[in-house]
C-alpha positions as CSV (number, residue, x, y, z in Angstrom):
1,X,-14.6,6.0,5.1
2,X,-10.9,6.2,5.7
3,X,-8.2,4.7,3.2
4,X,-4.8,3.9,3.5
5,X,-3.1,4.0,0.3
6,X,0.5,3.1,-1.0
7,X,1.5,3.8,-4.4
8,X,5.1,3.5,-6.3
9,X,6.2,7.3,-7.3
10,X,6.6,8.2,-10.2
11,X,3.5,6.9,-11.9
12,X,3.6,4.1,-14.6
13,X,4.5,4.5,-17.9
14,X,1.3,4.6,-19.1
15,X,1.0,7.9,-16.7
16,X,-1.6,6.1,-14.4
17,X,-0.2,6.1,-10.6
18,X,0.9,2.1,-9.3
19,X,-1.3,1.1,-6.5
20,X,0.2,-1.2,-4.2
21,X,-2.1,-1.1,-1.8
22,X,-5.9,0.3,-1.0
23,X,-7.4,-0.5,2.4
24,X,-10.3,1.1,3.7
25,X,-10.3,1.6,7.7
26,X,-12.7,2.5,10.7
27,X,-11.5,3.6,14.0
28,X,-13.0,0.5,15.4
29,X,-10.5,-1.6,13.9
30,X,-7.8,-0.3,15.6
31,X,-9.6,-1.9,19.0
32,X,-7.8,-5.3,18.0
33,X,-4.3,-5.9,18.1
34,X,-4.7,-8.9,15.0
35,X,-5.6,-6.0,13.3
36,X,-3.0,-3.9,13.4
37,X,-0.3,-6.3,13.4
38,X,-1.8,-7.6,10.1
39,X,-1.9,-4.0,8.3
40,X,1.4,-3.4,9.7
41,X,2.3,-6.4,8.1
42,X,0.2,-5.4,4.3
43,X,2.0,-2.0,4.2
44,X,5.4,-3.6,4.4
45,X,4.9,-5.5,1.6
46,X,3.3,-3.0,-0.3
47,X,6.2,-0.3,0.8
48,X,8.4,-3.2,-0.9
49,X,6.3,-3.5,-3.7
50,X,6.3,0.4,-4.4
51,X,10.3,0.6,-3.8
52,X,10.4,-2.1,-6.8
53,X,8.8,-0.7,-9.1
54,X,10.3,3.0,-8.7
55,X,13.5,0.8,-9.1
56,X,11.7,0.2,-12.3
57,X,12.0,-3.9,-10.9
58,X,8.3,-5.0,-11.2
59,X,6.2,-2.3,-12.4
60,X,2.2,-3.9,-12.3
């Protein structure tokens, strides 16, 4: 199945990449608009989360 995934660049400390976000997709879910305003709305926040820690600000 399809994944979206956002991860902070470069990897952790520990050399393992930051994931801020995994989400696996199907075509079919792209049929409802709640949907994709809601993973629109998940990769924002884990865009912000990856920008932080590659600011070093948060690392997880």
């Amino acid at each position: 199945m399809p994944q979206i995934i956002v991860m902070a660049d470069p990897p952790a400390k520990d050399g393992k990449a930051t994931v801020m976000l995994r989400e696996r997709v199907n075509v079919t879910d792209f049929e409802s608009d709640h949907f994709a305003t809601q993973l629109v709305q998940r990769l924002g926040w884990a865009v912000g989360d990856a920008n932080q820690a590659e600011q070093g600000d948060g690392r997880r």
